[in-house]
C-alpha angles and dihedrals in degrees: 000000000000083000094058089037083062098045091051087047097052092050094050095240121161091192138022140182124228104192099252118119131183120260099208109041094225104346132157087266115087093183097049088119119146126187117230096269085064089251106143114256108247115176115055128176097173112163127235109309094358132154090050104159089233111197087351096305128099093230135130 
């Protein structure tokens, strides 16, 4: 993650997008996350209320 944090950084980005979409739009799972490739997503750090689907979009 660090990796991907530089290379955000580097290219002056303020948002990015990892490939990884929710599988229930606001269900009860906070973890129901699937890569593009439709493999499960196994490893989350979200931070505290996060993610919170802010005007329709899963960003921070």
């Amino acid at each position: 993650m660090l990796w991907v944090n530089s290379l955000a950084v580097m290219s002056g980005l303020k948002a990015y997008w990892m490939g990884a979409t929710r599988i229930s739009a606001q269900g009860p799972q906070r973890d129901d996350w699937k890569w593009t490739n439709g493999q499960p997503v196994k490893y989350f750090n979200w931070r505290t209320g996060q993610p919170n689907a802010c005007c329709g979009y899963d960003v921070d």
